[in-house]
C-alpha positions as CSV (number, residue, x, y, z in Angstrom):
1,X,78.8,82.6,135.0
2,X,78.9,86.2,132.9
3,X,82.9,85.2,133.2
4,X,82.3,81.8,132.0
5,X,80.0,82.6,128.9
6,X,82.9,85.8,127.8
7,X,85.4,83.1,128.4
8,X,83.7,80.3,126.1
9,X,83.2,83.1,122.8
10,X,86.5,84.3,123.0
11,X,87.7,80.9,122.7
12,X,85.3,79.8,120.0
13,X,86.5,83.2,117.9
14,X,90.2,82.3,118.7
15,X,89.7,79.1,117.5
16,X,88.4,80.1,114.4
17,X,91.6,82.6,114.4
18,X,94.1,79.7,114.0
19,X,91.8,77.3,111.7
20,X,94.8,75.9,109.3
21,X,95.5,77.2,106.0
22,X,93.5,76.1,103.0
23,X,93.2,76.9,99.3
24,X,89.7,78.0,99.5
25,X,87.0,79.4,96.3
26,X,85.9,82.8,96.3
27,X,82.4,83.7,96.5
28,X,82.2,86.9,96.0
29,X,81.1,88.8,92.9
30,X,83.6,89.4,90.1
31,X,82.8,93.3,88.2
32,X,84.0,93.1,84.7
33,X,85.2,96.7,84.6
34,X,85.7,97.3,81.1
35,X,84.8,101.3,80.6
36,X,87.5,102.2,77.7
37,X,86.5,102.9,74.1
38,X,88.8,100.3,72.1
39,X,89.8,98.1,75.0
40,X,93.4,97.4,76.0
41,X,93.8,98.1,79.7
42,X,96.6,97.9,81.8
43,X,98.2,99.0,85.0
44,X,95.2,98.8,87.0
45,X,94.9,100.6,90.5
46,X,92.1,101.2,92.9
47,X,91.5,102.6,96.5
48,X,89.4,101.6,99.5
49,X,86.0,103.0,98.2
50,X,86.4,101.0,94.5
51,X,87.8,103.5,92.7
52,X,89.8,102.6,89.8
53,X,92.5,104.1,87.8
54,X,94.3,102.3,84.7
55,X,95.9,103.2,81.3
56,X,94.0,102.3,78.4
57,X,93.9,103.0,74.5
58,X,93.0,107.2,74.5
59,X,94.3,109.9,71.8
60,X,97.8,108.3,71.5
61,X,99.4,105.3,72.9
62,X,98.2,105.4,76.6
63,X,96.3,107.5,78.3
64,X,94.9,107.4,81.8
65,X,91.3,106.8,82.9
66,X,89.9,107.1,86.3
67,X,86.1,105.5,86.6
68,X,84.1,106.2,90.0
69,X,82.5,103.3,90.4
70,X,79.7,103.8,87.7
71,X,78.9,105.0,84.5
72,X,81.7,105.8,82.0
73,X,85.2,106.0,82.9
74,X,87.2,109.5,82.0
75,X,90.3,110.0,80.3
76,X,91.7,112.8,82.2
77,X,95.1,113.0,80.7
78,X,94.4,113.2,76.5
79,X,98.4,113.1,76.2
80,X,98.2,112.7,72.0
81,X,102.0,112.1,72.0
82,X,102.8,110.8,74.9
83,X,102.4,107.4,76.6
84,X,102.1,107.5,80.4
85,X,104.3,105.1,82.4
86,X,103.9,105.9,85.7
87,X,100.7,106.4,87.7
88,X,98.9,106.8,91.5
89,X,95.7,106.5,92.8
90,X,94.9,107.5,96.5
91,X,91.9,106.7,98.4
92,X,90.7,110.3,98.0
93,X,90.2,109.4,94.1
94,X,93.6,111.8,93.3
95,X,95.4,110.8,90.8
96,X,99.1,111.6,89.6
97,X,101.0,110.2,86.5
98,X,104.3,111.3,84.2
99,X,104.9,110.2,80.4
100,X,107.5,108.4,78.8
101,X,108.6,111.0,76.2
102,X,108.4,114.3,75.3
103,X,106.7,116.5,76.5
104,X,108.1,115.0,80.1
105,X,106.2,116.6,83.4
106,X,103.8,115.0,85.7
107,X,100.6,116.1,86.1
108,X,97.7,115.6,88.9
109,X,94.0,116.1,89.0
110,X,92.0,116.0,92.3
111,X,89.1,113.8,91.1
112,X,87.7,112.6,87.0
113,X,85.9,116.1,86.8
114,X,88.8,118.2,87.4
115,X,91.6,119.4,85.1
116,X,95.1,118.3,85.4
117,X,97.4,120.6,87.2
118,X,101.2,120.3,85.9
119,X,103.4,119.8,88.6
120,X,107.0,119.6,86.9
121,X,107.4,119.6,83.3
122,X,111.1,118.0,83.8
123,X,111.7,114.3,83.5
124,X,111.2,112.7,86.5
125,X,111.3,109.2,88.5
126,X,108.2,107.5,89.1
127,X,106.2,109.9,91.5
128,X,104.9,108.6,94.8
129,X,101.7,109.3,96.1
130,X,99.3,109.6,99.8
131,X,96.1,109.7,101.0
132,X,96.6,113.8,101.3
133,X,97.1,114.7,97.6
134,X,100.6,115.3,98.6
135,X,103.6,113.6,96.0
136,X,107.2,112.7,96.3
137,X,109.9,112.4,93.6
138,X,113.0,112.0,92.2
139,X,114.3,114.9,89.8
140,X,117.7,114.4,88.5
141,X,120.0,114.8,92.1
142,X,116.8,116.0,94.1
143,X,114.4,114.7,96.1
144,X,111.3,116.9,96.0
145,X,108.1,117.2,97.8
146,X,104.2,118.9,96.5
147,X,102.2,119.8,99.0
148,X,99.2,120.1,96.8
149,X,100.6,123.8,96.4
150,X,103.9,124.3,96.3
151,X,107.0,121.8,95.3
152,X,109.8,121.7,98.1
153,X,113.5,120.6,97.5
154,X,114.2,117.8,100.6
155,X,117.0,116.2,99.4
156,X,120.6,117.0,97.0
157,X,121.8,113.5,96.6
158,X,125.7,113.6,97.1
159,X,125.7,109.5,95.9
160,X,127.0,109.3,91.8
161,X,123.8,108.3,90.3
162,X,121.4,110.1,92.8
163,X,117.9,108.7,94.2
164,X,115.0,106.4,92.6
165,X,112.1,104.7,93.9
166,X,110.8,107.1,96.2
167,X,108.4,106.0,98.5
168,X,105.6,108.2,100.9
169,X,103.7,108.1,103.8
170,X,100.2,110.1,105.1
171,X,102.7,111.8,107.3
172,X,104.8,112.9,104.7
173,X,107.9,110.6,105.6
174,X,109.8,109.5,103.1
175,X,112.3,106.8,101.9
176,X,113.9,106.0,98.6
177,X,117.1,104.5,97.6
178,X,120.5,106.3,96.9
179,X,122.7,104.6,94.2
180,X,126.7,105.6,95.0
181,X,129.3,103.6,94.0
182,X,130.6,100.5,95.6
183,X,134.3,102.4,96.4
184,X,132.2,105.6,98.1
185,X,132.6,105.4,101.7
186,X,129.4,107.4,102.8
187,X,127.2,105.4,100.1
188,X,128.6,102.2,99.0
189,X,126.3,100.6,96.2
190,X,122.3,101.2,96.6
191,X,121.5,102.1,100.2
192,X,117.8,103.2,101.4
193,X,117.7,106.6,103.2
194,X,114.7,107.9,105.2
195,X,113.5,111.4,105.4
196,X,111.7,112.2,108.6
197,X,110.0,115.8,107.8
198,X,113.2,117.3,109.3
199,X,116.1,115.2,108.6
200,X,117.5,112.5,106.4
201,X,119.4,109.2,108.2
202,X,121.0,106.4,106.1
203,X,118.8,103.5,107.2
204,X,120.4,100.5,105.5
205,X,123.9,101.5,105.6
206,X,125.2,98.1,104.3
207,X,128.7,97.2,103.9
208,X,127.6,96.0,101.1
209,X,124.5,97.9,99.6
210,X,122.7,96.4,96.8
211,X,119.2,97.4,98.4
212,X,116.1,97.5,96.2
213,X,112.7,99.6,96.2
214,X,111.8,100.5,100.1
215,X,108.2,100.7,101.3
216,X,106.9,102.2,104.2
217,X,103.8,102.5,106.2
218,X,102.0,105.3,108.4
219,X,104.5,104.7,111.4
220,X,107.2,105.4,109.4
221,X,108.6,101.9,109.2
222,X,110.4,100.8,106.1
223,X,110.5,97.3,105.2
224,X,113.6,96.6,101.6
225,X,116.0,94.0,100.5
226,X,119.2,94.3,100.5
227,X,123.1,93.1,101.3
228,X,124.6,91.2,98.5
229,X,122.0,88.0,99.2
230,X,118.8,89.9,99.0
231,X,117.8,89.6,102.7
232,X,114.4,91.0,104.0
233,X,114.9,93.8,106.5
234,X,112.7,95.9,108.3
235,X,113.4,99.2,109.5
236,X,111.0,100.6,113.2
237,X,112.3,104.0,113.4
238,X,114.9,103.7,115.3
239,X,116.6,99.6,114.8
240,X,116.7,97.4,111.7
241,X,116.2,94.2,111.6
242,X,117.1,91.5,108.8
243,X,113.9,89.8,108.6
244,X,114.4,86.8,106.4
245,X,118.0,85.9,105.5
246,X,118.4,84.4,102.2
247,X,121.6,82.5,101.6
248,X,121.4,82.3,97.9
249,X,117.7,83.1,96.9
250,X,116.5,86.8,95.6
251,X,114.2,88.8,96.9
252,X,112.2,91.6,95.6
253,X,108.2,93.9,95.6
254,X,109.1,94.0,99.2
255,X,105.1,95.0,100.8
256,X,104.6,96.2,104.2
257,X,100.9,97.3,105.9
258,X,99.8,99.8,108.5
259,X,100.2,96.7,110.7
260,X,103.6,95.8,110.0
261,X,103.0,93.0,108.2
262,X,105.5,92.2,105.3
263,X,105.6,90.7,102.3
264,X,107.5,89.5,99.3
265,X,108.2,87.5,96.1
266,X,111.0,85.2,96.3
267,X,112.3,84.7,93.0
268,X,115.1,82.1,93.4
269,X,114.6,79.1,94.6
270,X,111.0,78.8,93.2
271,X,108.7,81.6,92.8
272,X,107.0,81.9,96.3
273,X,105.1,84.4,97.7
274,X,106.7,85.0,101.5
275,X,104.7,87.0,104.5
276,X,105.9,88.1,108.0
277,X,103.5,88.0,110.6
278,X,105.3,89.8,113.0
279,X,107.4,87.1,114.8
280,X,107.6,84.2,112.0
281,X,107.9,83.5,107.9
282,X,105.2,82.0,106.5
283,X,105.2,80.5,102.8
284,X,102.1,81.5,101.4
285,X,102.6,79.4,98.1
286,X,103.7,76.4,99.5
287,X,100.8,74.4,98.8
288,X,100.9,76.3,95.1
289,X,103.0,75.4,91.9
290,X,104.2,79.5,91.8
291,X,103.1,82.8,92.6
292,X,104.5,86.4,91.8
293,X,104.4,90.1,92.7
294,X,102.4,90.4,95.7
295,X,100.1,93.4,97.5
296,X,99.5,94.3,100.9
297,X,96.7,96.2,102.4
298,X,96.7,98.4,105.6
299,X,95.4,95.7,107.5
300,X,98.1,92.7,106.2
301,X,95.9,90.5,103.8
302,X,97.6,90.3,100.6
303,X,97.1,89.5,96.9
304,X,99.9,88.0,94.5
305,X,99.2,86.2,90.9
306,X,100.6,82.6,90.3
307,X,99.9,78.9,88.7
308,X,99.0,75.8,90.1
309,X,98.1,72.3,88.3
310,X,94.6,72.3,90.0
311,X,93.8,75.5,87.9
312,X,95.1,75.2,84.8
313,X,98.2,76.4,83.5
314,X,97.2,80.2,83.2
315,X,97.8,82.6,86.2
316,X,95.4,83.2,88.5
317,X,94.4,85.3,91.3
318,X,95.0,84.6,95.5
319,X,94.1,86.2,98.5
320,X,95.3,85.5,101.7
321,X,92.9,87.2,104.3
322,X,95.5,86.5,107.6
323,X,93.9,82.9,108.3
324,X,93.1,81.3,104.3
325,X,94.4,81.2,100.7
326,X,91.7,81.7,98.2
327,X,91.7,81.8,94.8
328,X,89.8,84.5,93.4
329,X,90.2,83.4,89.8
330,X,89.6,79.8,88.2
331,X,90.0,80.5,84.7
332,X,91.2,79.6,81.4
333,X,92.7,83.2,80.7
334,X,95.5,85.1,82.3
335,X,94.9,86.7,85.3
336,X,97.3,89.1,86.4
337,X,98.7,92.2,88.0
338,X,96.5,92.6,91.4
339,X,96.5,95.5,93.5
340,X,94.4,95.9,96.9
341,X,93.1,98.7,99.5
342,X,90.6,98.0,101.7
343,X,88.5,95.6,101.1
344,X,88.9,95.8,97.3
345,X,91.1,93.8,94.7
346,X,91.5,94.6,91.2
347,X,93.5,93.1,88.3
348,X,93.8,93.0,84.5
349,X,93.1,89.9,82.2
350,X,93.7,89.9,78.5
351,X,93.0,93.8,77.6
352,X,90.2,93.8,80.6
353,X,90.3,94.7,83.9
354,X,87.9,93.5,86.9
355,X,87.3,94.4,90.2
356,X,85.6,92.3,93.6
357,X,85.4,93.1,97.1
358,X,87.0,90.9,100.1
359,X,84.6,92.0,103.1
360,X,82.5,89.0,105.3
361,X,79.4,88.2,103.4
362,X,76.3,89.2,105.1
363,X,75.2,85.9,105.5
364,X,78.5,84.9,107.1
365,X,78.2,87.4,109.6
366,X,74.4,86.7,110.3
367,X,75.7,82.5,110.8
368,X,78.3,84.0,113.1
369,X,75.9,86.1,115.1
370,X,73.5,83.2,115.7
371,X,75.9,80.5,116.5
372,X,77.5,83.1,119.6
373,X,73.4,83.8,120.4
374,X,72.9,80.1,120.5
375,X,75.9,79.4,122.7
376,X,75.2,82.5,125.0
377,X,71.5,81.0,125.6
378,X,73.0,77.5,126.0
379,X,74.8,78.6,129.4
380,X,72.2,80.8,130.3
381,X,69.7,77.7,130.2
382,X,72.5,76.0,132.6
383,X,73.0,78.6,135.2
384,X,68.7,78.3,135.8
């Protein structure tokens, strides 16, 4: 009978697995996080405990502010000239960023009460980031790596216009792409290398390479598109695979999680937002006029920002949580830019930013808990 009643709840929770797909509200609180003196932010990031890190108006153009979760938010970079382009958050609450002008450099600081430790002062490629404090970049022909110590040299390009869009995992594996020229026979057009902590491989290796900004996840699997039609492919460490084929549409913000989930904007036909659950495609949009440059979290739900005639005709927010579509916004303002980590989401909305968190709402969880009581005491009561 024990059998029976562990039968009967995994059934009821698999059911609820595969309930269809639905626009749904959100419920959850909305924070509006608006912590910089004269307004104007942008570029919003945040990690797993809420953390948040975005440019706003500082000394000089824009500067970058990291807020804890309370109280005021600090402007740890006070760059008077320069106006900072390029910046990471890790769920240790580290934070790097590089200017766009004179002085160049990129800087890091371990947490807001800490001073800023200069890493390069040359101009750089936008600086990747992980959970250990530990960031990746492009330098002219090089590929380099900080340990939080020292800077390492991994890489001298040999490809005509060297690497870009570097790209790091916890275990300090890295990918980026390598743009050669289209007669090279080594690296023909934009091909996406890997760095395994000991050796670099070609991973794409396209006939024709036209591969855009890899990402990668904490097995070391790299998801890009690429080939002259912008196909999705995915990279497991040893094989890739092409994904998604796309004919004639383009794909690009390629997104994948800890558990190999992937996703991506499709940009022509339409403007869809595309996830790979492991064996199938699924259109995440479909039921949506449009959505746009999506996010992934370690654990495969994902955010995008898109219209749809039942909102308005201002972008709003979605979530997709693995099972349901929600839309976190329902507005008549702009909503825009999401990022997620954990269980939090941020964005920015005309000049503000706001934050919410994703996780089960107690009472959910308690209504869960009681219904599985009530069926266990239901077959209980029958086997007396």
């Amino acid at each position: 009978m024990r059998s029976r009643i562990a039968l009967t709840v995994m059934v009821a929770l698999c059911c609820a697995a595969i309930a269809p797909a639905d626009v749904r509200s959100w419920s959850h609180p909305v924070d509006n996080v608006t912590r910089t003196p004269g307004g104007v932010e942008s570029g919003v990031r945040i990690n797993s405990s809420g953390q948040m890190m975005w440019l706003g108006d500082g000394t000089g153009g824009s500067d970058v502010f990291l807020w804890n979760g309370s109280g005021p938010a600090v402007n740890v970079s006070n760059d008077a000239a320069d106006r900072v382009w390029a910046h990471e958050l890790n769920d240790a609450g580290n934070a790097v960023w590089s200017p766009w002008g004179s002085p160049y450099g990129m800087h890091f600081v371990e947490d807001a009460g800490s001073a800023s430790v200069e890493i390069t002062d040359a101009w750089l490629d936008t600086p990747a980031m992980n959970d250990q404090g530990h960031v990746a970049w492009a330098e002219g022909d090089f590929i380099y790596l900080w340990d939080g110590t020292n800077a390492t040299e991994i890489w001298n390009s040999p490809a005509l216009f060297g690497p870009e869009d570097v790209a790091i995992n916890d275990a300090d594996q890295i990918a980026w792409i390598e743009r050669g020229d289209h007669f090279d026979p080594d690296i023909n057009g934009y091909e996406i290398f890997f760095w395994d902590g000991y050796n670099v491989t070609n991973i794409s290796d396209d006939a024709f390479g036209w591969d855009t900004a890899p990402a990668i996840n904490n097995s070391g699997h790299v998801a890009w598109t690429g080939d002259s039609s912008y196909d999705v492919w995915l990279w497991n460490g040893t094989t890739k695979t092409k994904i998604k084929e796309h004919a004639s549409d383009n794909c690009d913000y390629v997104q994948i999680s800890d558990s190999g989930e992937v996703v991506w904007y499709r940009f022509n036909p339409g403007n869809e937002i595309e996830y790979w659950d492991g064996s199938a495609v699924i259109i995440l949009t479909a039921d949506l006029d449009e959505g746009r440059r999506p996010r992934i979290n370690d654990r495969g739900q994902a955010v995008w920002y898109g219209k749809d005639s039942a909102y308005g005709d201002d972008y709003e927010i979605f979530y997709y949580d693995g099972r349901d579509t929600y839309v976190v916004t329902d507005n008549d303002v702009d909503d825009m830019l999401p990022e997620i980590d954990g269980d939090w989401i941020a964005w920015q909305s005309e000049g503000d930013i706001h934050r919410t968190n994703s996780s089960p709402e107690p009472g959910t969880i308690a209504l869960l808990g009681i219904g599985l009581a009530g069926l266990v005491g239901k077959f209980r009561r029958r086997e007396k």
